[in-house]
C-alpha positions as CSV (number, residue, x, y, z in Angstrom):
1,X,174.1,31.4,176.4
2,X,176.7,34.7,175.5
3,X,178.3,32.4,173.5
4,X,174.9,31.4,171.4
5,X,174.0,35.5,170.8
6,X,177.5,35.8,169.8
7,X,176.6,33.3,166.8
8,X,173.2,35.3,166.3
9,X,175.0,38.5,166.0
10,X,178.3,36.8,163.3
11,X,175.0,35.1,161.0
12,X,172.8,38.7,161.5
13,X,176.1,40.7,160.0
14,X,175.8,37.9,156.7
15,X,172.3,37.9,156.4
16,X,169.5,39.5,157.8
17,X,167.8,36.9,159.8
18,X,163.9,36.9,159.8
19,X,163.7,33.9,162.3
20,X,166.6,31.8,164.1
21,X,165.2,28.6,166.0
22,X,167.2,26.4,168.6
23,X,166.7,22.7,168.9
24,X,167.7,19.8,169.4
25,X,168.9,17.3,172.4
26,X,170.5,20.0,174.4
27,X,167.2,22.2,174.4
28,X,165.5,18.7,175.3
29,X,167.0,18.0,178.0
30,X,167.0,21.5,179.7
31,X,163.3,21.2,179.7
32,X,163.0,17.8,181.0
33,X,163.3,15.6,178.5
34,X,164.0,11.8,179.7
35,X,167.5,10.4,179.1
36,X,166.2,7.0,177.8
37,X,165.2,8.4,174.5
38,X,167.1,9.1,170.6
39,X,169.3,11.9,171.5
40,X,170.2,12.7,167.8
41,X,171.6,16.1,167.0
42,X,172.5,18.1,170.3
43,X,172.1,21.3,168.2
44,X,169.9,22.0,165.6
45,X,169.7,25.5,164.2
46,X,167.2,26.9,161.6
47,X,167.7,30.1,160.2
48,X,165.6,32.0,158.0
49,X,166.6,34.8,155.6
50,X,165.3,36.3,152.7
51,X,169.1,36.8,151.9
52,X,169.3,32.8,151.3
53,X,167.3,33.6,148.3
54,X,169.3,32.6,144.9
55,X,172.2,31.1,147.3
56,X,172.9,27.0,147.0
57,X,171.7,25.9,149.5
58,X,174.6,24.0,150.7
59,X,176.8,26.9,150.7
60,X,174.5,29.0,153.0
61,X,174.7,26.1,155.4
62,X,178.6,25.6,155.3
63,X,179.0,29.3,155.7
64,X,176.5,29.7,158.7
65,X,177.9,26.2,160.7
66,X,181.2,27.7,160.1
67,X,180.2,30.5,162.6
68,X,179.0,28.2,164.6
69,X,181.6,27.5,167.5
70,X,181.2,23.9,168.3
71,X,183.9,24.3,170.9
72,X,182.3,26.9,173.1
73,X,178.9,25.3,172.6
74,X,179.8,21.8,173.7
75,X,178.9,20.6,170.5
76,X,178.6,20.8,166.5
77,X,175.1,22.6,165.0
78,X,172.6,20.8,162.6
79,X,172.4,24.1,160.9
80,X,169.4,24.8,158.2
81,X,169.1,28.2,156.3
82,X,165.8,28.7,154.1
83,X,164.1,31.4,152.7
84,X,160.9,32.0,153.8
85,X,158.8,30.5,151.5
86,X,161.1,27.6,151.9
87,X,160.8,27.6,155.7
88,X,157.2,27.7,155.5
89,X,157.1,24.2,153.6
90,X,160.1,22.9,155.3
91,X,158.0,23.1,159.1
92,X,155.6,21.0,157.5
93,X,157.4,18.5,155.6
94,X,160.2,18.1,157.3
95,X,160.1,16.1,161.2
96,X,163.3,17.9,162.3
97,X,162.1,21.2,161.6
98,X,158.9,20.3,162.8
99,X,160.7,19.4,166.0
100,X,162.4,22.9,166.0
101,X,159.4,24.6,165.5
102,X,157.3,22.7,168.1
103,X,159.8,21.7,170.9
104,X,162.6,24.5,170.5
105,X,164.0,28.1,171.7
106,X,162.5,31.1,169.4
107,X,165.8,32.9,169.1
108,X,164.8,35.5,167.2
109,X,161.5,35.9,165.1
110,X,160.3,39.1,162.8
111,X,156.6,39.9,163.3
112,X,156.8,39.8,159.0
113,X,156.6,35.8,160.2
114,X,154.7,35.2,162.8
């Protein structure tokens, strides 16, 4: 996983991350998940940063995937940036980042958050 704290340290020197969350059918599967199921994304990524606040949204997440190297992973990120106020609705409202929340890797989490 050098290769996925690489990518936390390229999105850290953009914004200052308050929470980064790993998902997705990858993380499934190395805890056991059955292979007869919906795979869908093999990443997902939620990041968290104060600094998203005032950014479009979809520019945040074009700039953090574009760190992303979908190459040395094995695979393209589902990437999410949110604020925290955002994140806090999104976990609820949203099933994948419920799933990320629930099922995924805590990459990195400030005790501001927890």
């Amino acid at each position: 996983m050098s290769e996925l704290q690489r990518y936390l340290g390229r999105a850290s020197d953009r914004w200052p991350l308050q929470v980064a969350l790993l998902g997705g059918a990858r993380v499934d599967d190395s805890r056991g998940a059955l292979p007869q199921r919906e795979r869908g994304p093999e990443y997902v990524l939620v990041l968290v940063s104060q600094a998203f606040d005032g950014m479009p949204w979809l520019e945040s997440v074009y700039q953090a995937s574009a760190l992303w190297d979908a190459l040395e992973m094995g695979s393209a990120a589902d990437v999410h940036c949110y604020t925290p106020d955002e994140f806090h609705r999104k976990r609820e409202t949203m099933p994948r980042v419920r799933m990320v929340v629930e099922r995924g890797l805590v990459l990195f989490e400030d005790q501001v958050l927890s």
